[in-house]
N, C-alpha and C positions, 0 to 999 in steps of 0.2 A: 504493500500500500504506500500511497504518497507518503502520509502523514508519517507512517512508523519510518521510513527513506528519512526526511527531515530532521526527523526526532533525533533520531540514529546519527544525522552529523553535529550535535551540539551535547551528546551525552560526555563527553571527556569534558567541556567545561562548565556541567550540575553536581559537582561534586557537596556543594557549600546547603545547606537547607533553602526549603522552596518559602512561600510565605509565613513568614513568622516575625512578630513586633517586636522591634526593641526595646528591650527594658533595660534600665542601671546603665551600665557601662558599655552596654554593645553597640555598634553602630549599624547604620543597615543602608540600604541602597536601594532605591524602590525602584523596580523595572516595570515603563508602562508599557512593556507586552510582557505575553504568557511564555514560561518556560519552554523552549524548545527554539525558544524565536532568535536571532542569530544576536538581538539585543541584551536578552535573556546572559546569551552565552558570552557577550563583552564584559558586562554586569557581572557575575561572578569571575573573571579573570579580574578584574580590578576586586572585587572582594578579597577573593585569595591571594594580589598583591599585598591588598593594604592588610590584612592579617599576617600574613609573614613578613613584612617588613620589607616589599620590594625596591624602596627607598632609601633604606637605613633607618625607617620611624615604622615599628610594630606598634597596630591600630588594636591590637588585642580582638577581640569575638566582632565578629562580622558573620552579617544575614543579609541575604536576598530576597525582598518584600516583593513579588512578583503582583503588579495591581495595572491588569488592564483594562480598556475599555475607554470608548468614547475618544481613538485617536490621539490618548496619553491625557486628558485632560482630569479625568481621575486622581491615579499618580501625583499627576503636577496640583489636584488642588490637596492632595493630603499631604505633601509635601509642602505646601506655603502657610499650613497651620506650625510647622514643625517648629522648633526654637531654632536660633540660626548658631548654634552649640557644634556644628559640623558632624555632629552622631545620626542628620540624617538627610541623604544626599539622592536626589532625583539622576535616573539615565532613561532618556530620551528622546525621541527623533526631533530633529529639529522642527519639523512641522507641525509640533505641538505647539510652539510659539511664534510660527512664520506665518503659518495658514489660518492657524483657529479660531484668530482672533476676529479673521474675515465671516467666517463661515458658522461658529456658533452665539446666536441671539445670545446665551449665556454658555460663560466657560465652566461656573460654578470657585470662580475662586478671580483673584486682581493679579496678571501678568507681573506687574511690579512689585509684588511680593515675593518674587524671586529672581536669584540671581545665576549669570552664568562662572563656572568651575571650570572648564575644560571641555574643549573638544576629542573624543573619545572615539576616534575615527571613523572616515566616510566609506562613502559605498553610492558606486553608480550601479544603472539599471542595465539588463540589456532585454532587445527587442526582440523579442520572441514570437514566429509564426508556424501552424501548422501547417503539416509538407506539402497538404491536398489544396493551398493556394497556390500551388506551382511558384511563392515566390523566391528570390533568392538575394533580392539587393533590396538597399534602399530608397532609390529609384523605383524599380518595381513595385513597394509597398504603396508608395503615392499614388501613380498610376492607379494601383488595383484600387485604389481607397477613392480617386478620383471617377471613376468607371459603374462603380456600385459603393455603397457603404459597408463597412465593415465592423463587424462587431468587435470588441477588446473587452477584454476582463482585465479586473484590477482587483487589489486587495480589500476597495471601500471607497465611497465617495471621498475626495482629500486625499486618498494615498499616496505615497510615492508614484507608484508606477500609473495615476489617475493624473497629477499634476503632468508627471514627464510626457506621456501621451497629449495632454495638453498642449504644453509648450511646441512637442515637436509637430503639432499638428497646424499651430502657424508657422513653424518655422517653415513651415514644408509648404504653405500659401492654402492649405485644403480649406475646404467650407467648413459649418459648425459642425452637420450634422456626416460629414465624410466617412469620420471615425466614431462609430456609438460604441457609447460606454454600456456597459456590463458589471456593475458593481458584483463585486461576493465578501464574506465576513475572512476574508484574510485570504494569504498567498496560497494555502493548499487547495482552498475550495477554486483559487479562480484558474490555477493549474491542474486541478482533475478536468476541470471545462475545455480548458484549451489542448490536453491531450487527448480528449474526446471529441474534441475539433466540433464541439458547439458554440464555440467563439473561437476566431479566425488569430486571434495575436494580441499582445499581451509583453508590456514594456512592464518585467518584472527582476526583483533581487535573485538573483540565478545561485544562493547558496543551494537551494534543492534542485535547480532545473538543469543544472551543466549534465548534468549525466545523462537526460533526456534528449540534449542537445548530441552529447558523443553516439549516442545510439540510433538516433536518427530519428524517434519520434516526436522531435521538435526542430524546427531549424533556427537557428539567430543570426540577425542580420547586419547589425549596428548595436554598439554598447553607446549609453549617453553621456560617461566619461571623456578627460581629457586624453586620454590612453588607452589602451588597449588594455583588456582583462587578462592578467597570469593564467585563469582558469580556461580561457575560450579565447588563446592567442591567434587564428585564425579569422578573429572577427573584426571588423573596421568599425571604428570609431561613425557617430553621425559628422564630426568632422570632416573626416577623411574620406567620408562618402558625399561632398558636394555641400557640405554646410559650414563653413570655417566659421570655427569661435563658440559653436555647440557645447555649453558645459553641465550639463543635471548632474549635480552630485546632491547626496541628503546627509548628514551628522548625527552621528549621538552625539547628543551635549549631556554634560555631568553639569545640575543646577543644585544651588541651594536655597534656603531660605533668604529671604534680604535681610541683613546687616548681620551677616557672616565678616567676621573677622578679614580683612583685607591678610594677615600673614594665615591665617589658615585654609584660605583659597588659595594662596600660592602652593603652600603643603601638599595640599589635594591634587592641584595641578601638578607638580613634581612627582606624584604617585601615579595620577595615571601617565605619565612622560615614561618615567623608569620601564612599568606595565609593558608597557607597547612597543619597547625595545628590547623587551626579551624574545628570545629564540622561538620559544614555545606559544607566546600571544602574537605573533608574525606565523607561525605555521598553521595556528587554527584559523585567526582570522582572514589568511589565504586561503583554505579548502572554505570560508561561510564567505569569498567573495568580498571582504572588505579591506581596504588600506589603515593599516595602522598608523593614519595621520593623527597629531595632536597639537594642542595648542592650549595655552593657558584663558584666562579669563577675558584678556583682551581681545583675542583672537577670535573665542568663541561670539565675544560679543560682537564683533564687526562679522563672522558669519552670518548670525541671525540677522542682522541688520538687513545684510544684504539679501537674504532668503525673502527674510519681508516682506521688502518692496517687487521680487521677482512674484512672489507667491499670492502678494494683494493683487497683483497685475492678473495673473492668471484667473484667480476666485470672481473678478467684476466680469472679466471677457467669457467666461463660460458659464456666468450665471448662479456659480456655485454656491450654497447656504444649507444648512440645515435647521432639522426645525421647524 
C-alpha cells in the first residue's frame, strides 16, 4: 500500500515519543503534521539533536507533540498560548504563515504572537503525470492543458503542490480553468488518484513518489526547484525547460512564542544548524527529498516575508479562501 511505502520511509527518524505534553522540564516541539509526514520526520531529528547535545548544549527530555490539522494553524495557535520559556517550539510549513492569513476568515490565534527560530530546511515539488497522457515535457503538459482541461490532485486547498500548480499555471500563460484542481486530505490520498490515473498530474513532494517515478507508473516532468532533484536527476528543472527564474521552494520554519529570548533563539538556531550538518540528517532528508538548508531567525524571517507576498498574490488570483 501507499500509505505503509510512506510510512516505511520516515520510521528511522520516530524513534522519540508520538504526542505527549510537556510537563517540568521537558521541552517538546509541536509538529503541525501527523507522524509519518516527512515534517514529522525533521521534527524529531532536531529533537534527538537537541537531547543529545548536537550543539554542545544537552536540552535534556525532548517530545514530539504531533498536532495536525487545519494546514498547521492548530499547532501554531497552541503554540502562541505557550510561555516564550523556549520549552516549546513550533515546526512548520511555511504556508502556515504565508498563505493562511489570506485564506482563513479566522486562524484561531494573532500571527504576531509568534516568532520565527530557524529555517529547518526546504523542499521543492516535482510534476508528476500519468503515463496514459502520453506526456513527457513541459511543453507538452501546456499544450495538453491548453487543448482540454486537466485534472490535478493536491494534498488540500492551500497546499504546496495546490499553490505550485498555481503559480506554474500562469507562468505557463494557461487560463483559470486549464488546470482543475482536485483537492484530497493529504499526499497519499491524492497519489492513490493519480496512480489510478483519475487525475491526470499532480505537482507533488516526491519523498513517497520517486519510486513510482523509477518504475514507471508515474512519469515527472519538471521539478519546481532551482536544481535538479538528487532523487530524480534525470528530471529538468521548470527553469531549464523554457521558464528562467522559476523558483517554488516551501520551508519548515522552527517558531516560537513572541518574546523568546533574543540569545535563546540564536541557541535554537545553532541547534538546528549543527542538526542538518550531520551525516545522518543529510542522508535521511535526501531519501524524504528535502535540502538540508538552514538559517537563523533573520533568515527565516525575510523567507516568510517573501513567501507572503508570493502566496497573497496567488490566494487573490485564484480566488482562494476558506470558510
Amino acid at each position: 500500500m501507499l500509505t505503509r511505502r510512506m510510512l516505511g520511509m520516515f520510521a528511522a527518524g520516530a524513534a522519540l515519543p508520538g504526542p505527549v505534553l510537556a510537563q517540568g522540564d521537558v521541552t517538546r516541539i509541536v509538529a503541525a503534521f501527523p507522524p509519518g509526514a516527512a515534517l514529522d520526520g525533521v521534527a524529531r531529528l532536531l529533537a534527538d539533536g537537541a537531547a543529545r547535545g548536537a550543539d554542545g548544549r544537552a536540552r535534556g527530555a525532548m517530545v514530539v507533540d504531533n498536532r495536525a490539522g487545519a494546514n498547521g494553524n492548530i499547532a501554531a495557535g497552541l503554540v502562541s498560548r505557550a510561555m516564550p520559556d523556549g520549552r516549546t517550539l513550533l515546526l512548520a510549513i511555511d504556508t502556515t504563515f504565508t498563505l493562511n492569513p489570506f485564506v482563513y476568515p479566522h486562524l484561531g490565534y494573532e500571527p504576531r504572537d509568534l516568532e520565527p527560530v530557524a529555517i529547518a530546511g526546504t523542499f521543492p515539488l516535482a510534476l508528476l503525470v500519468h503515463p496514459s497522457t502520453g506526456i513527457t515535457s513541459l511543453e507538452g503538459f501546456a499544450k495538453a492543458a491548453r487543448e482540454r482541461p486537466m485534472l490535478y490532485a493536491s494534498a488540500g486547498p492551500g497546499s504546496p503542490g495546490h499553490l505550485a500548480m498555481e503559480f506554474l499555471r500562469t507562468s505557463l500563460g494557461l487560463r483559470q480553468r486549464a488546470l482543475d484542481h482536485v483537492p484530497f486530505r493529504g499526499n497519499a490520498e491524492a497519489m492513490t488518484d493519480l496512480l489510478a490515473g483519475r487525475v491526470k498530474a499532480g505537482f507533488i513532494a516526491v519523498s513517497g513518489g520517486a519510486d513510482f517515478v523509477k518504475d514507471g507508473r508515474l512519469r515527472a516532468i519538471a521539478v519546481s526547484g532551482p536544481r535538479r532533484m538528487p532523487i530524480l536527476p534525470d528530471v529538468p528543472t521548470v527553469a531549464e525547460s523554457g521558464h528562467p527564474g522559476f523558483d517554488v521552494r516551501f520551508a519548515y520554519v522552527l517558531m516560537a512564542p513572541r518574546g523568546l529570548p533574543a540569545e535563546t533563539k540564536q541557541e535554537w538556531a545553532g541547534l538546528v544548524a549543527a542538526v542538518m550538518r550531520e551525516s545522518v540528517t543529510r542522508e535521511r532528508m535526501g531519501a524524504w527529498a528535502v535540502d538540508p538548508e538552514t538559517g537563523g531567525p533573520r533568515e527565516a524571517a525575510a523567507w516568510i516575508e517573501a513567501a507572503h507576498t508570493r502566496w497573497g498574490q496567488v490566494a487573490k488570483d485564484s480566488g482562494l479562501r476558506t470558510g
